[in-house]
C-alpha positions in Angstrom: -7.6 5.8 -17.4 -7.0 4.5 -13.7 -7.7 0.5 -15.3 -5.3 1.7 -18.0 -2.6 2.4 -15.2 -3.5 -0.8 -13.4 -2.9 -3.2 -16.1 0.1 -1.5 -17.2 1.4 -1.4 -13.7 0.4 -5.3 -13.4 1.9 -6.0 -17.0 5.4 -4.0 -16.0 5.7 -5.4 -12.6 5.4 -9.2 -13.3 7.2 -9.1 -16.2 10.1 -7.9 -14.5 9.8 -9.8 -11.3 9.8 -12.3 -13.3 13.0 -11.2 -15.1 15.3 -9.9 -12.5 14.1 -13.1 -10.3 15.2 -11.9 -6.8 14.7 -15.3 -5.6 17.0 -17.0 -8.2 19.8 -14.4 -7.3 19.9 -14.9 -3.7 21.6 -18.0 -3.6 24.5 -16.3 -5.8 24.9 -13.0 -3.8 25.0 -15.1 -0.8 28.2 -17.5 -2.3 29.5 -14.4 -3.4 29.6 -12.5 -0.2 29.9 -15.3 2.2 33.0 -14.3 3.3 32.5 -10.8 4.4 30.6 -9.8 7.6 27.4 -8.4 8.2 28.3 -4.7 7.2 29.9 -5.5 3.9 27.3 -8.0 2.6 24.6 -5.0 3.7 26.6 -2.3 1.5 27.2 -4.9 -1.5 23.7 -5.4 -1.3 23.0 -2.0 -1.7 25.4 -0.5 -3.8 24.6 -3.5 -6.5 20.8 -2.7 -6.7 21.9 0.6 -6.8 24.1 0.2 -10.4 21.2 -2.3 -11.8 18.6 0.5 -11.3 20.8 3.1 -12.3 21.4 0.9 -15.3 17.6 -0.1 -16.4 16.2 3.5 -15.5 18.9 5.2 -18.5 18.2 2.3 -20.7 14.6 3.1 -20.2 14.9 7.1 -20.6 16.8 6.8 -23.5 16.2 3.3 -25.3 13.4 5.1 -27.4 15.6 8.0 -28.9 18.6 4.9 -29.3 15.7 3.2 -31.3 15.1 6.4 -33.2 18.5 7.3 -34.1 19.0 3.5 -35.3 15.9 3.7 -37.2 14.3 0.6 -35.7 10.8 0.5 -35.4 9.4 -0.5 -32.1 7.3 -3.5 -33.8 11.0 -5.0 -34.8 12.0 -4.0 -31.3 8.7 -5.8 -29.5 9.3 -8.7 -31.6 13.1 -8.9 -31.2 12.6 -8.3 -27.3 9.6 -11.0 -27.3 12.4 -14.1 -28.9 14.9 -13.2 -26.8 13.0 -13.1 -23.6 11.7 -16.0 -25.3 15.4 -18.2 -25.0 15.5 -16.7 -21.7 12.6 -18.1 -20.2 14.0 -21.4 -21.9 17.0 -21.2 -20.1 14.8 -20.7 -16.8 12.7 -23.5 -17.5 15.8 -26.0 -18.0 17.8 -24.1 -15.4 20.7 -23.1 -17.4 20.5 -19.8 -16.8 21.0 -20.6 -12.5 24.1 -22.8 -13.7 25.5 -19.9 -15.4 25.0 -17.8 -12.7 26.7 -20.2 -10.3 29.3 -21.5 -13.1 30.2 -17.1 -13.5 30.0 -16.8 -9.4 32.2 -20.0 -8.8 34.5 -18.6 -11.5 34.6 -15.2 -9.4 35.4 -16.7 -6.5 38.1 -18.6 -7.5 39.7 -15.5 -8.7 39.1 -13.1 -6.0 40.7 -15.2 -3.0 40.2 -11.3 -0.9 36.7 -9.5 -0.7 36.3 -7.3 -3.9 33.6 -5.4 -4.7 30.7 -7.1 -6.8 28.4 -4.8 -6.5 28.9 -3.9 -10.3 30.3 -7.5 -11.8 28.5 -9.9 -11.3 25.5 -8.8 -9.3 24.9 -5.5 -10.8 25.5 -6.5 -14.5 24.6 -8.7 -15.6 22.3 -10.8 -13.0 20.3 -7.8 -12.4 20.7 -5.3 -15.3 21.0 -7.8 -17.8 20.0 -7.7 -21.6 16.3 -8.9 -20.9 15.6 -6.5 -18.0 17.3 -3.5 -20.5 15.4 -4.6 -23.5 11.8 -4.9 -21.8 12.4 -1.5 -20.2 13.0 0.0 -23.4 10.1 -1.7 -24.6 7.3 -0.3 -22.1 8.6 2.9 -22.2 9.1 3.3 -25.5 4.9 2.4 -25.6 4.1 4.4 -22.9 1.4 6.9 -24.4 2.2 9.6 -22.0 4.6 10.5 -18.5 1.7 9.1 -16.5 2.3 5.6 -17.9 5.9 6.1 -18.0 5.9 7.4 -14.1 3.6 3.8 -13.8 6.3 1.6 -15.8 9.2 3.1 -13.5 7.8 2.4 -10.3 6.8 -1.2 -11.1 10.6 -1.3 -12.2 11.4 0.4 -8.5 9.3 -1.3 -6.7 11.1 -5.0 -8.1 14.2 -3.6 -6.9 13.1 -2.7 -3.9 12.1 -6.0 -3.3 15.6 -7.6 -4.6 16.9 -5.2 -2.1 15.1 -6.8 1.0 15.3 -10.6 -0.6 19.3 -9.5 -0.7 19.8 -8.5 3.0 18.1 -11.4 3.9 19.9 -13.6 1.5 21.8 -16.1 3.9 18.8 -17.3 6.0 16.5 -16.9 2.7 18.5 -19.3 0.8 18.6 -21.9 4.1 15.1 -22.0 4.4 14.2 -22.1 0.5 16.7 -24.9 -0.7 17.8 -25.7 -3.8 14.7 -27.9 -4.9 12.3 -25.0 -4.1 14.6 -22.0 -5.2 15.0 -24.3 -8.7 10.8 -24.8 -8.8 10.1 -21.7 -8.5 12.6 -20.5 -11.5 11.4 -22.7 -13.5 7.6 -21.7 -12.7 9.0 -18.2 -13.8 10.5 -19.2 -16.8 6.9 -20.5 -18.1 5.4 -17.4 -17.1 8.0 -15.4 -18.9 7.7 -17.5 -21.8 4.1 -16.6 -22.3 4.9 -13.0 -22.2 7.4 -13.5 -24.4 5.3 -15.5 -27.3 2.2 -12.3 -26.9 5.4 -9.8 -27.6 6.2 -11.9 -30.5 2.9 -12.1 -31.7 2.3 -8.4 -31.3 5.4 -7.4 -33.0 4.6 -9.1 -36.5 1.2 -8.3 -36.5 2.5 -4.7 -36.3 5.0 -5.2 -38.3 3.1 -6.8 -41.4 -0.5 -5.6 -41.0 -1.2 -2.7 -43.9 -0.7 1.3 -42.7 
């Protein structure tokens, strides 16, 4: 039971690391709340992990009894989650998805002269609790077998926010040190990683879906 919780600790964990991508964020929170001081950029940093988690943990509670209610079966739901991680993880490879965020922080800025809160837009939603973070956390608790594995998946969740908390504080001399060319290799490193996941969810979703009951 205990290697049952480890590998579904290990699955949960680096599949959202990889998601949320604390390190690919950085550079965006730090533009965002390069004008404030030390105190504001501490409570935007807080306040925005705060809505994300707030965010994936209901999604992750009640995703299974939306699925229910919808009458969606959670092979269609594996599968559907697997293709669009899937263009995710493209847009990670290619980088698109770090020139949206910067194109949608850029765009922001340009409209919020004064310091605003973005705890909740952008940071919150949808660089953090966006739809691949929501959709894989409905997806491992809605095959958790029991609140043991559930408990498991929640705290690998946790624990990547957590992180994301302490890669946010330190965002300004994080993003010095890391540059753009290593802060864009190791996105793209994620993006491959994710894209395997993806392809197994695929995979295990149509098998589900088509093998005979």
């Amino acid at each position: 039971m205990t290697g049952d919780l480890i590998s579904v600790f290990t699955a949960s964990f680096v599949t959202f690391f990889v998601l949320i991508d604390a390190l690919g964020v950085a550079p965006v929170f730090a533009s965002l709340t390069a004008k404030g001081d030390a105190r504001y950029r501490r409570s935007m940093a807080w306040r925005s992990i705060l809505v994300a988690t707030l965010i994936i943990f209901g999604f992750a509670f009640f995703g299974a009894w939306l699925l229910r209610q919808l009458h969606i079966t959670i092979d269609a739901f594996r599968a559907a989650g697997g293709a669009l991680l899937f263009l995710i993880a493209l847009d990670m490879v290619f980088e698109k998805r770090t020139e949206r965020r910067e194109s949608r922080a850029d765009e922001y800025l340009e409209e919020h002269e004064k310091l605003d809160d973005v705890s909740v837009f952008p940071i919150g939603i949808p660089m953090l609790a966006g739809p691949g973070s929501i959709a894989t956390a409905m997806l491992f608790m809605s095959e958790a077998a029991n609140w043991m594995t559930q408990a498991v998946v929640l705290a690998a969740i946790g624990l990547n926010m957590l992180l994301c908390l302490i890669v946010f504080l330190i965002a300004g001399p994080l993003v010095r040190a890391m540059g753009d060319s290593v802060a864009g290799a190791i996105t793209r490193i994620f993006g491959v990683i994710l894209a395997a996941l993806s392809v197994q969810l695929l995979i295990d979703g149509l098998q589900g879906a088509f093998s005979p009951v």
